[in-house]
ChimeraX commands (.cxc) that place a marker at each C-alpha (Angstrom):
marker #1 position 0.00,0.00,0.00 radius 0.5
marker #1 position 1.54,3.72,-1.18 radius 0.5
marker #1 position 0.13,7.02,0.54 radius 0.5
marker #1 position -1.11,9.87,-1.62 radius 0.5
marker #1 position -0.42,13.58,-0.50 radius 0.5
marker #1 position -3.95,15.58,-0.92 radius 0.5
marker #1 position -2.86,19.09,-0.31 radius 0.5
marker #1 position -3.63,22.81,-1.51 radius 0.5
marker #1 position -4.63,26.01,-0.17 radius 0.5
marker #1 position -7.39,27.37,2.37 radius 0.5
marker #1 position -10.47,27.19,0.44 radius 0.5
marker #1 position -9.38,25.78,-2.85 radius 0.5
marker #1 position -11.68,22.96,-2.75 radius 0.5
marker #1 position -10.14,19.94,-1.18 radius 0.5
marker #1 position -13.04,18.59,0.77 radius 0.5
marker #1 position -14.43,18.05,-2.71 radius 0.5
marker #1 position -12.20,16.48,-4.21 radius 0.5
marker #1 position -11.48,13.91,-1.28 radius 0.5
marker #1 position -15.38,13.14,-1.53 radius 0.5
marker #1 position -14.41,11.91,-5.04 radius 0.5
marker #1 position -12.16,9.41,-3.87 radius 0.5
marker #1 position -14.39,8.08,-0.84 radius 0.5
marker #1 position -17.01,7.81,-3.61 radius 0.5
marker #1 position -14.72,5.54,-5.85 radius 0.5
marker #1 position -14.39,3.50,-2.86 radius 0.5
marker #1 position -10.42,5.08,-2.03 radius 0.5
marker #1 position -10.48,5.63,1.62 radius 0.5
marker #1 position -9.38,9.09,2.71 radius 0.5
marker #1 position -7.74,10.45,6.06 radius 0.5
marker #1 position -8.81,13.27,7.13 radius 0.5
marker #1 position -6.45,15.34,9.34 radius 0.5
marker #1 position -8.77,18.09,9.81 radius 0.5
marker #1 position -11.34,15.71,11.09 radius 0.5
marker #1 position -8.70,14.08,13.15 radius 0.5
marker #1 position -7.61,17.50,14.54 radius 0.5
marker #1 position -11.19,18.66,15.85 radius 0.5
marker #1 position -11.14,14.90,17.68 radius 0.5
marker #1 position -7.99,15.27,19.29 radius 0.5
marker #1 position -9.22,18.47,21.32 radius 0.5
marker #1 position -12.60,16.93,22.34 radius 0.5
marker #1 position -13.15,17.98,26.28 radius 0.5
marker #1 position -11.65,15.82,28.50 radius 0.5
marker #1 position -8.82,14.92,25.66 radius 0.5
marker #1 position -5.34,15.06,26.90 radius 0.5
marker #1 position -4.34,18.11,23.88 radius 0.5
marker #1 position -7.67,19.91,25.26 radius 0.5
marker #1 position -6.26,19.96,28.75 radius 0.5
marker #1 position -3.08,21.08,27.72 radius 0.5
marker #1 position -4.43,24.01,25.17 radius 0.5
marker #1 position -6.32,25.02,28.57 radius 0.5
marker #1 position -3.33,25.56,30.15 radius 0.5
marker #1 position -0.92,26.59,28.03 radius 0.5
marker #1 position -3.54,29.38,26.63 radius 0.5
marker #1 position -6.41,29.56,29.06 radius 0.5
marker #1 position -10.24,29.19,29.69 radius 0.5
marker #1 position -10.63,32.61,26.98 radius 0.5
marker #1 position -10.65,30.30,23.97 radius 0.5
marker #1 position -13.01,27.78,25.16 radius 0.5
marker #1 position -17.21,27.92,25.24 radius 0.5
marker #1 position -17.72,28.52,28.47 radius 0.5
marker #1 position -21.47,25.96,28.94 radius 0.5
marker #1 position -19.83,23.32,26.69 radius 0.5
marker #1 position -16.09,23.44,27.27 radius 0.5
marker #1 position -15.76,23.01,23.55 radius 0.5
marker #1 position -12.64,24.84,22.20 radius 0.5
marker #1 position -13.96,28.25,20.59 radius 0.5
marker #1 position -12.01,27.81,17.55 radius 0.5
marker #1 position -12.59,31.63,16.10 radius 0.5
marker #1 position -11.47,32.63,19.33 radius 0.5
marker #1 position -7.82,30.35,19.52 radius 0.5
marker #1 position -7.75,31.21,15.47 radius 0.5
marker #1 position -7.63,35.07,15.87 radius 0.5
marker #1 position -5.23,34.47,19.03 radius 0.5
marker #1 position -2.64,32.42,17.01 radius 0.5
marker #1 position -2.72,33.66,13.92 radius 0.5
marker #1 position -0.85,36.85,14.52 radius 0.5
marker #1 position 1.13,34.96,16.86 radius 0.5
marker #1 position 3.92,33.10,15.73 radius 0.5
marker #1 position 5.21,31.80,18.78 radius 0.5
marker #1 position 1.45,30.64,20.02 radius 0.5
marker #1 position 0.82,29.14,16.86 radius 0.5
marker #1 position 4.07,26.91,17.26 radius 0.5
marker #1 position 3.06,25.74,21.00 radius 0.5
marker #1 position -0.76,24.78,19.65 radius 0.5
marker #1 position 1.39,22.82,17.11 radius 0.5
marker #1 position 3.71,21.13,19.48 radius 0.5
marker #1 position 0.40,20.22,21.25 radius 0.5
marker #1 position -1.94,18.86,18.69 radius 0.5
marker #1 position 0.33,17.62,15.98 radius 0.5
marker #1 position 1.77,14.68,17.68 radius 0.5
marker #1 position -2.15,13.21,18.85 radius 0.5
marker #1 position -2.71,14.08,15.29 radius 0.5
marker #1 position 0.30,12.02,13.67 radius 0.5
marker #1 position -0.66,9.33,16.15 radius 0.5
marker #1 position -4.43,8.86,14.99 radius 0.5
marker #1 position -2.94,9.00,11.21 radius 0.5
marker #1 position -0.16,6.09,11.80 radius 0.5
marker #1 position -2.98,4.41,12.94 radius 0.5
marker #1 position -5.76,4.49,10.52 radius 0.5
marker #1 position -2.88,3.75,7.46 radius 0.5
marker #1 position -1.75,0.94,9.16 radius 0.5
marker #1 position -5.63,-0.21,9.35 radius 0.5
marker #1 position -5.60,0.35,5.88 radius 0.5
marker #1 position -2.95,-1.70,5.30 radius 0.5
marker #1 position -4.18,-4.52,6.80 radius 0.5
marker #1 position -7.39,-4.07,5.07 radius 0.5
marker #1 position -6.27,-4.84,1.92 radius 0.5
marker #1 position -6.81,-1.27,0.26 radius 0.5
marker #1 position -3.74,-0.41,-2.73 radius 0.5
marker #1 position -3.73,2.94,-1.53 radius 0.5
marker #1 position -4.84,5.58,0.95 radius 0.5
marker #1 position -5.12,9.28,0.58 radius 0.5
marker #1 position -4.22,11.70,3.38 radius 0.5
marker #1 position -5.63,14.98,3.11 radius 0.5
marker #1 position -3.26,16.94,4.87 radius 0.5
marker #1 position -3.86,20.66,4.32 radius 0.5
marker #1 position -0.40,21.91,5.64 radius 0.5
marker #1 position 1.61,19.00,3.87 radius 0.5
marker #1 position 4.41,21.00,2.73 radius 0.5
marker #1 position 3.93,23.47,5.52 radius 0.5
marker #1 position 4.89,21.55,8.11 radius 0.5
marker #1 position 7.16,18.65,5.71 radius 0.5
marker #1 position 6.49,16.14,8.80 radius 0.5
marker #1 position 5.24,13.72,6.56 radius 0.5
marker #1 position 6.26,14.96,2.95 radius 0.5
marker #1 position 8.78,12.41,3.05 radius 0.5
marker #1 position 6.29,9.03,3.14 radius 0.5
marker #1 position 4.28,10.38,0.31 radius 0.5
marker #1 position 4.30,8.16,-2.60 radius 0.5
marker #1 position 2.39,10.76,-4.63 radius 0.5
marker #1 position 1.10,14.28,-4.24 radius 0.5
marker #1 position -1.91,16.10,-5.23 radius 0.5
marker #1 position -2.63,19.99,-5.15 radius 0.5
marker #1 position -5.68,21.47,-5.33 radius 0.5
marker #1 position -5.51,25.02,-6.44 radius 0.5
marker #1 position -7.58,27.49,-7.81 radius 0.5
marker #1 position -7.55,31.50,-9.04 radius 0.5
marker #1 position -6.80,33.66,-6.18 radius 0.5
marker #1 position -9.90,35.91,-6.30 radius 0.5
marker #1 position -11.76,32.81,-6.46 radius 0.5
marker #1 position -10.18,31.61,-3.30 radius 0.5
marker #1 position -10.29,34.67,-1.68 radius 0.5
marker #1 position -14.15,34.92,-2.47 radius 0.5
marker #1 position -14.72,31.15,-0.92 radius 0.5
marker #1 position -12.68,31.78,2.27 radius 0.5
marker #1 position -14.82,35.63,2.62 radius 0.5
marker #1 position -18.24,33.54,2.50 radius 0.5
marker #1 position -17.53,30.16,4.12 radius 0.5
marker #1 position -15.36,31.49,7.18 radius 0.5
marker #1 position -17.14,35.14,7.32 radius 0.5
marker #1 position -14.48,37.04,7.05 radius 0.5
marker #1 position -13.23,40.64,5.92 radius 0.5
marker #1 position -11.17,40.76,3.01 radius 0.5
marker #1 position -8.07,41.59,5.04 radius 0.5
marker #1 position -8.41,38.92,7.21 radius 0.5
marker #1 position -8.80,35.97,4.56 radius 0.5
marker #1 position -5.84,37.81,2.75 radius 0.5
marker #1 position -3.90,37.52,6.12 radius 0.5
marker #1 position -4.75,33.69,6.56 radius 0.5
marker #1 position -3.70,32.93,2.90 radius 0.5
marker #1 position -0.63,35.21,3.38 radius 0.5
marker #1 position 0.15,32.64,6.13 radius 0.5
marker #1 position -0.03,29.32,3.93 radius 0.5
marker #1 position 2.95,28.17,1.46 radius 0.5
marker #1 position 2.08,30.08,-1.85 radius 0.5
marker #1 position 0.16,27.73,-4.26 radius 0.5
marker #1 position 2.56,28.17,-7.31 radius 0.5
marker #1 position 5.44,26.44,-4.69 radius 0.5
marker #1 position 2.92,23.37,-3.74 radius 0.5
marker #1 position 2.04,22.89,-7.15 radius 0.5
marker #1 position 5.11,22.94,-8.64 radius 0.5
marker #1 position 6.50,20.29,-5.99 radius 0.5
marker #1 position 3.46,18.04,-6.82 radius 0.5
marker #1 position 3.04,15.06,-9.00 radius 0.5
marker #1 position -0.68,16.14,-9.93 radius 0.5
marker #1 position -2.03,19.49,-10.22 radius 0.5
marker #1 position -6.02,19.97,-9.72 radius 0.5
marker #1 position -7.25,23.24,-10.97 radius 0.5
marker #1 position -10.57,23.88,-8.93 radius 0.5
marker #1 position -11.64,26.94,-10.63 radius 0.5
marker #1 position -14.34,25.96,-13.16 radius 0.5
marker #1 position -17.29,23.69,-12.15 radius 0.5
marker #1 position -17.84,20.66,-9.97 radius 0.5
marker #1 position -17.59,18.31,-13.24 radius 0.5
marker #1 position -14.51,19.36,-14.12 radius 0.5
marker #1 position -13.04,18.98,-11.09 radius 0.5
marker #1 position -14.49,15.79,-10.97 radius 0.5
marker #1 position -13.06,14.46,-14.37 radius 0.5
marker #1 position -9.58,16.08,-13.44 radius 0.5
marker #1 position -9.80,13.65,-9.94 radius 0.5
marker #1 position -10.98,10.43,-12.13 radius 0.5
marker #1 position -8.23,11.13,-14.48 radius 0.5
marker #1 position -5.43,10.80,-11.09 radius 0.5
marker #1 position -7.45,7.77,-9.61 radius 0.5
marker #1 position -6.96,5.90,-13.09 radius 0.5
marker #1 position -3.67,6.12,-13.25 radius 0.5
marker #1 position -3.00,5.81,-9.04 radius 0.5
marker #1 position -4.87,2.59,-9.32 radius 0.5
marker #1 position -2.89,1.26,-12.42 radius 0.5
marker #1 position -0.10,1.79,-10.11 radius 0.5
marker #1 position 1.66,-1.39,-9.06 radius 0.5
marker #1 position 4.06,0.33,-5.96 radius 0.5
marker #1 position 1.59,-1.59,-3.27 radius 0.5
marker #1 position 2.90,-4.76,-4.39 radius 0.5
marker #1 position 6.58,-3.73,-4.27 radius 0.5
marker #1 position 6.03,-1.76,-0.54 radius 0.5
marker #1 position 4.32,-5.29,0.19 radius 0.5
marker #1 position 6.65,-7.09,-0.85 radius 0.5
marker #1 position 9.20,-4.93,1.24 radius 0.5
marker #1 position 7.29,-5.15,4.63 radius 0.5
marker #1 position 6.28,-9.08,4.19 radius 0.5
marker #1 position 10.24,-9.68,3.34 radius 0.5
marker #1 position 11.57,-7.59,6.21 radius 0.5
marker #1 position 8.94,-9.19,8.39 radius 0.5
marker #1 position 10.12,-12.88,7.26 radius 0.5
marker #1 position 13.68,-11.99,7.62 radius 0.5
marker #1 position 13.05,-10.55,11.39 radius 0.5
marker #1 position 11.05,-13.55,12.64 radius 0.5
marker #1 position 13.58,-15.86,10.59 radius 0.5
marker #1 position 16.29,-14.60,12.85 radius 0.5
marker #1 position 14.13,-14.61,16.26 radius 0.5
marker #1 position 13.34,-18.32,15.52 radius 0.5
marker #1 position 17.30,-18.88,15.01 radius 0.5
marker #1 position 18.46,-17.04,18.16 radius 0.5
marker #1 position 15.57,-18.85,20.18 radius 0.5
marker #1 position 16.80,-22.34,18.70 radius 0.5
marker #1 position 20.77,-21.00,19.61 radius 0.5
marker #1 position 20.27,-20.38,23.06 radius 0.5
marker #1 position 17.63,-23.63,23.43 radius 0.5
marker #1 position 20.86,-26.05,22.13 radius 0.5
marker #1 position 23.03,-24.10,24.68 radius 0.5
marker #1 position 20.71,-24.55,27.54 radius 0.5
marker #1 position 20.41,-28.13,27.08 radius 0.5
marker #1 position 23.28,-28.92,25.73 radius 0.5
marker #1 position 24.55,-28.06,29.95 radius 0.5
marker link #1:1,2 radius 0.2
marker link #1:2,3 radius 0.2
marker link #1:3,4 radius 0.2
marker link #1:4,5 radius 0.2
marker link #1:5,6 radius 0.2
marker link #1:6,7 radius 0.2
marker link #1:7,8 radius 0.2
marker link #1:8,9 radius 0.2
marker link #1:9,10 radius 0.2
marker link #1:10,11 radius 0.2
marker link #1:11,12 radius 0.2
marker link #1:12,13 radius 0.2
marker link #1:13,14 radius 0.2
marker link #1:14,15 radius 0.2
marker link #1:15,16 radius 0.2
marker link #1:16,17 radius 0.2
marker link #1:17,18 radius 0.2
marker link #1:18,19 radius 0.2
marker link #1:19,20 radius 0.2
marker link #1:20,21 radius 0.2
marker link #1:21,22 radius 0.2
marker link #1:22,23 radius 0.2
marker link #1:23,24 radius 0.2
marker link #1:24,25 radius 0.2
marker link #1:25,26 radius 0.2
marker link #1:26,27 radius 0.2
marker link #1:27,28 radius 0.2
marker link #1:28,29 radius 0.2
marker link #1:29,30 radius 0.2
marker link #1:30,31 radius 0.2
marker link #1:31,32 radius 0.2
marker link #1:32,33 radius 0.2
marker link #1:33,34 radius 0.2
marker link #1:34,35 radius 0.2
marker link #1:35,36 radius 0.2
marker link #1:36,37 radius 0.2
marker link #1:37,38 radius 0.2
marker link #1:38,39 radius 0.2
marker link #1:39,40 radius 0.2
marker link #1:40,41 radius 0.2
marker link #1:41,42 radius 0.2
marker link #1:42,43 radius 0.2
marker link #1:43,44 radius 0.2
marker link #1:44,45 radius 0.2
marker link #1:45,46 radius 0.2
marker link #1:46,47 radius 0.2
marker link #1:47,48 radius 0.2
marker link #1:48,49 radius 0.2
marker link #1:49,50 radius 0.2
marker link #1:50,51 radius 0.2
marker link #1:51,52 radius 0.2
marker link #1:52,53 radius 0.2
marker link #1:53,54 radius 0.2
marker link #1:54,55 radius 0.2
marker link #1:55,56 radius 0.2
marker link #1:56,57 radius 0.2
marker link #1:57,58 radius 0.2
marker link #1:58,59 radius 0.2
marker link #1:59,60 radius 0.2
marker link #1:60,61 radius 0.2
marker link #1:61,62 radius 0.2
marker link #1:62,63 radius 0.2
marker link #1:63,64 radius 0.2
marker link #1:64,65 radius 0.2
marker link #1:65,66 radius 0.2
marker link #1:66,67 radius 0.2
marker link #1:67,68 radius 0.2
marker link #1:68,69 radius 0.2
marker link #1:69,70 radius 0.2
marker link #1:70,71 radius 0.2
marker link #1:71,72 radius 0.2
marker link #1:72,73 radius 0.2
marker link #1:73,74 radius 0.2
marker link #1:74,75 radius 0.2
marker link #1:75,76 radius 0.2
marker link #1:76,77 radius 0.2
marker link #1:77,78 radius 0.2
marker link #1:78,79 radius 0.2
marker link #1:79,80 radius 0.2
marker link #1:80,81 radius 0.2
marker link #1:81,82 radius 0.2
marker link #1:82,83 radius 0.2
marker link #1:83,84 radius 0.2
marker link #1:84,85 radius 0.2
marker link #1:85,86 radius 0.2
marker link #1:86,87 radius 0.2
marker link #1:87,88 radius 0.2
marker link #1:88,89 radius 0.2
marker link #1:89,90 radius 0.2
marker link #1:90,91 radius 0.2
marker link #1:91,92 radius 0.2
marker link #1:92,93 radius 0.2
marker link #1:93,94 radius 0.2
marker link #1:94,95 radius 0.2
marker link #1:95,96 radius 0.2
marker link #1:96,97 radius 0.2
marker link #1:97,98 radius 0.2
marker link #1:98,99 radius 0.2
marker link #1:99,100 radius 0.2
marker link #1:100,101 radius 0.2
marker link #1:101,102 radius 0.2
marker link #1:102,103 radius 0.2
marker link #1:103,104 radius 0.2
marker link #1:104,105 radius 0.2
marker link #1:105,106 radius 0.2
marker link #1:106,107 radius 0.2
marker link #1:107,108 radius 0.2
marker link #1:108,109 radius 0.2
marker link #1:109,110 radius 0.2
marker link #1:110,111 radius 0.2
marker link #1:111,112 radius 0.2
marker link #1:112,113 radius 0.2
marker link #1:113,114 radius 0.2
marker link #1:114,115 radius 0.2
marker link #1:115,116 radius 0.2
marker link #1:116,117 radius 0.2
marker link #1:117,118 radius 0.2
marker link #1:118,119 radius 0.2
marker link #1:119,120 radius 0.2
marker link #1:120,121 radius 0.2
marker link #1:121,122 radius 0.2
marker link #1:122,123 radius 0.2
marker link #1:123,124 radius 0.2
marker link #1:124,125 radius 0.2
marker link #1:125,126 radius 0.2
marker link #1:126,127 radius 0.2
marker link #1:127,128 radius 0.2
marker link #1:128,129 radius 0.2
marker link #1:129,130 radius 0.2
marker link #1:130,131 radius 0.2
marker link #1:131,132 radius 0.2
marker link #1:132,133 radius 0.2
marker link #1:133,134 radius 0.2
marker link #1:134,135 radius 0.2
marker link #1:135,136 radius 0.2
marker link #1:136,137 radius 0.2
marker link #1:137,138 radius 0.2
marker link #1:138,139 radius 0.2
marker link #1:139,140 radius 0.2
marker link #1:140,141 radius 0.2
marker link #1:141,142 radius 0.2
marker link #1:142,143 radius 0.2
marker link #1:143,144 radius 0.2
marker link #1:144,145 radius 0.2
marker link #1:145,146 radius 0.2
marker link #1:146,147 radius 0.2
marker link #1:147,148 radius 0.2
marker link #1:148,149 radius 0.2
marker link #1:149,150 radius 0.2
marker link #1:150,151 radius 0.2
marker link #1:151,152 radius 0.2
marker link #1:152,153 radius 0.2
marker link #1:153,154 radius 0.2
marker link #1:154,155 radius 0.2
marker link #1:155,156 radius 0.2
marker link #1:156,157 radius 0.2
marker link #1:157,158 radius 0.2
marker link #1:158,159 radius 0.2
marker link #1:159,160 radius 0.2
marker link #1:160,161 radius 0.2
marker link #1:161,162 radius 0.2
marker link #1:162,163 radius 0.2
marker link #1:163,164 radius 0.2
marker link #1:164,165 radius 0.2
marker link #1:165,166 radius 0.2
marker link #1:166,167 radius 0.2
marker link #1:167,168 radius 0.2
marker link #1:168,169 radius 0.2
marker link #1:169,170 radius 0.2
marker link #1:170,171 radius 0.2
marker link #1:171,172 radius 0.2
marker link #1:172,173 radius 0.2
marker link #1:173,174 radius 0.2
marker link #1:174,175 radius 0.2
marker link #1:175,176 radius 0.2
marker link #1:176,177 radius 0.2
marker link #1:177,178 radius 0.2
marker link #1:178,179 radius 0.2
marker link #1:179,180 radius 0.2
marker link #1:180,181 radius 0.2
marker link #1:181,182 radius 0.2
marker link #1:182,183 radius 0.2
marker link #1:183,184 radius 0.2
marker link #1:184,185 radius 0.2
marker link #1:185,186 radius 0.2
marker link #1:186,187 radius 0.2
marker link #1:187,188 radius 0.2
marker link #1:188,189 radius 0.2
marker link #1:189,190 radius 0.2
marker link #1:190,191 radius 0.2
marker link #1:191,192 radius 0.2
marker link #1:192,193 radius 0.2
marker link #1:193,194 radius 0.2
marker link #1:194,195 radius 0.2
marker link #1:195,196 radius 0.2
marker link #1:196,197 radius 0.2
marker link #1:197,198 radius 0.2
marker link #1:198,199 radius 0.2
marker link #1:199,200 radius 0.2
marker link #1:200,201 radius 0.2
marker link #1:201,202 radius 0.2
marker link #1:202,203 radius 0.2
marker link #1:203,204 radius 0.2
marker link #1:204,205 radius 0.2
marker link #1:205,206 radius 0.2
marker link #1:206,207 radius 0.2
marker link #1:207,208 radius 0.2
marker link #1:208,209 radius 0.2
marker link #1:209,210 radius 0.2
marker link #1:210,211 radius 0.2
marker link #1:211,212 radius 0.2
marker link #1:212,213 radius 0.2
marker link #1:213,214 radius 0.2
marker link #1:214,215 radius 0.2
marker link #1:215,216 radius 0.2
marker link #1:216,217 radius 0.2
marker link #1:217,218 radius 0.2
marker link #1:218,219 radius 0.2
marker link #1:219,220 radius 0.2
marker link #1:220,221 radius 0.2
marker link #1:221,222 radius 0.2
marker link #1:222,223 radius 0.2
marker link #1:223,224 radius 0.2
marker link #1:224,225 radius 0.2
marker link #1:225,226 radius 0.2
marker link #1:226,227 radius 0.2
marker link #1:227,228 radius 0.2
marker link #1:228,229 radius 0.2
marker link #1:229,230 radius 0.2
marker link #1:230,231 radius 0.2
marker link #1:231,232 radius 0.2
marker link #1:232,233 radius 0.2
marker link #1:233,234 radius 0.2
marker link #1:234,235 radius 0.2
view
């Protein structure tokens, strides 16, 4: 099994493209979804973002992180962003090794990771197989993050500002989805990738790898174990 990058910029679209794979039966992980889990109440990043940043950014009847109110906190912040980052990335990674290595095991060729700061962050830019970009015109983007986040046009400027140009990402990717026109094409630009990710025969080989490595490793358990039985009766 081989791991596919999904990547791209704040409001370029990737949540609809990833719904493309999961509807071609690909299974996608989500580490958005993952990082809204991690800080659940009573989760051991939600105790720590209390105290490393106070009750101010949590809903005071729920004790639900108020994520507007931690966003506008740590976005101007450099040094607060890194400690949320410290914080959640790790539960984050955790919850991702996890679910690929339940992928593995469920047979599936391939898995896609939608991992919005990909190249941001480079943590795990180095096990991608393959790496998609979603991108789109910047007035376009700048329109989507204005409407779906409510924001002024400074402040979606400033959040963009904040992200790895698009130009960069896409040049450093293997496949390029331009999310400007309508939902088909984007949709017949996605089918397009899937064809050729599942003509791909790199699962077998990284199969091959772990089931050899495995043999190898429990071949030379069974010989020490079989070494030291000989010595111990051979007293």
């Amino acid at each position: 099994m081989f791991l596919v990058g999904l990547t791209g910029g704040i409001a370029t679209g990737k949540s609809t493209v990833a719904k493309h794979f999961r509807d071609n039966g690909i299974p996608v992980i989500d580490a958005d979804a993952i990082a809204r889990l991690v800080v659940e109440p009573g989760k051991p990043a939600w105790h720590k973002i209390k105290a490393a940043f106070g009750e101010s950014v949590f809903h005071a009847e729920s004790g639900e992180l108020n994520r507007e109110a931690l966003g506008k906190l740590i976005f101007d912040n450099v040094e607060k962003r890194r400690m949320l980052n410290e914080i959640t990335h790790p539960e984050i990674h955790r919850i991702v090794y996890k679910e690929v290595i339940k992928c593995f095991f469920l047979g599936h060729n391939f898995v896609v990771l939608d991992l919005p700061l990909l190249f941001e962050t480079g943590i795990m830019l180095g096990l991608m197989h393959k790496i998609i970009t979603v991108t789109c015109e910047e007035d376009i983007q700048l329109t989507r993050l204005m409407d779906r986040n409510h924001l002024s046009e400074a402040e979606a400027k400033k959040r963009i500002k904040q992200q790895m140009p698009l130009e960069q990402k896409c040049n450093q990717s293997h496949f390029v989805i331009e999310n400007s026109g309508t939902l088909q094409d984007t949709e017949e630009q996605t089918m397009k990738i899937i064809a050729v990710l599942q003509d791909s025969n790199q699962h077998w080989k990284i199969r091959g790898v772990i089931f050899a490595t495995a043999a190898i490793l429990f071949s030379s358990i069974a010989w020490i174990l079989n070494y030291k039985y000989k010595i111990f009766t051979s007293n």
